[in-house]
N, C-alpha and C positions, 0 to 999 in steps of 0.2 A: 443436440447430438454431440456424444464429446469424440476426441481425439483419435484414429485410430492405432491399436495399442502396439501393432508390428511397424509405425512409423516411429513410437516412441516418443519422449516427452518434447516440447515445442522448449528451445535453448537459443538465446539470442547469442550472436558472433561473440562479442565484446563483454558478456560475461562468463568467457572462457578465456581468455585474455590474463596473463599473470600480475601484469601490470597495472589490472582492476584491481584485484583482490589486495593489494600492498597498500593501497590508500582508502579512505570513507567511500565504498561505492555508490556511486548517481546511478539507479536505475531510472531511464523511461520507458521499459518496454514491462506493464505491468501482463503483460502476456506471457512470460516466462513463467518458467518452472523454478522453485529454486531448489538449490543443489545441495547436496551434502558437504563442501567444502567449504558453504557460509557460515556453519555453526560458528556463534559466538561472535558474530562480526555483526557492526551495527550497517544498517544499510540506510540509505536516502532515497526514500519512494516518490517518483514525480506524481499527484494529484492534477494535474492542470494547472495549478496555480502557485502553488509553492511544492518541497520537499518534505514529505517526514520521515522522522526517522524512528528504523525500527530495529530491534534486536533480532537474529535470526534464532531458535530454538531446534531444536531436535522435534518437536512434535509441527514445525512448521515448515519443515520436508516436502516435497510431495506437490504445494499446494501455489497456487500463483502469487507473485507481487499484487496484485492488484486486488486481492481479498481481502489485506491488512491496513490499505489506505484507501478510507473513503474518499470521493468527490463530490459530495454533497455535503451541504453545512447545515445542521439543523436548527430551523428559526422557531420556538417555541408559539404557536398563535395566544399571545393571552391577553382578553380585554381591557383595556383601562377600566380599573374602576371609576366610579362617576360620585363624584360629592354632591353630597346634599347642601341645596341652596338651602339659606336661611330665610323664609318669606318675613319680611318685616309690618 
C-alpha cells in the first residue's frame, strides 16, 4: 500500500537543511523522496555497509534513495570444475 497522496511525499528533516546540499550529501534515510533541488548533485547512499555514490538525474525525481542502491551483493553460484585424474 503506498503513501497517502493528501500527506504528500515522505522528506526527511536534514535533507532540507542548506547546509546539506553545499557539501557531498550522506543520505541514510533511503526512505525519502528525492527532490528536485538535487539535480546534478552527486549523492552518498548509505547501503548498511558502506556509501555509494550516485548522480541525481531529472528522470530520478519522484523516486526513493533507496531504489538506486542495493543491499545485497551478488555471489554468482558456479561449480568448480573438477579435473580429470590421470589413472596410471
Amino acid at each position: 500500500m503506498s503513501r497517502a497522496t493528501w500527506k504528500g511525499p515522505f522528506i526527511d528533516k536534514f535533507l532540507l537543511n542548506e547546509n546539506f546540499l553545499n557539501k557531498t550529501p550522506k543520505v541514510w534515510s533511503r526512505r525519502s523522496v528525492i527532490l528536485s533541488n538535487l539535480i546534478g548533485k552527486a549523492v552518498l547512499i548509505h547501503n548498511g555497509n558502506t556509501f555509494k555514490r550516485i548522480l541525481i538525474t531529472r528522470e530520478k525525481i519522484g523516486f526513493k534513495f533507496g531504489e538506486f542502491c542495493s543491499t545485497r551483493t551478488f555471489i554468482p553460484k558456479i561449480k568448480p570444475l573438477k579435473k580429470n585424474k590421470v589413472k596410471k
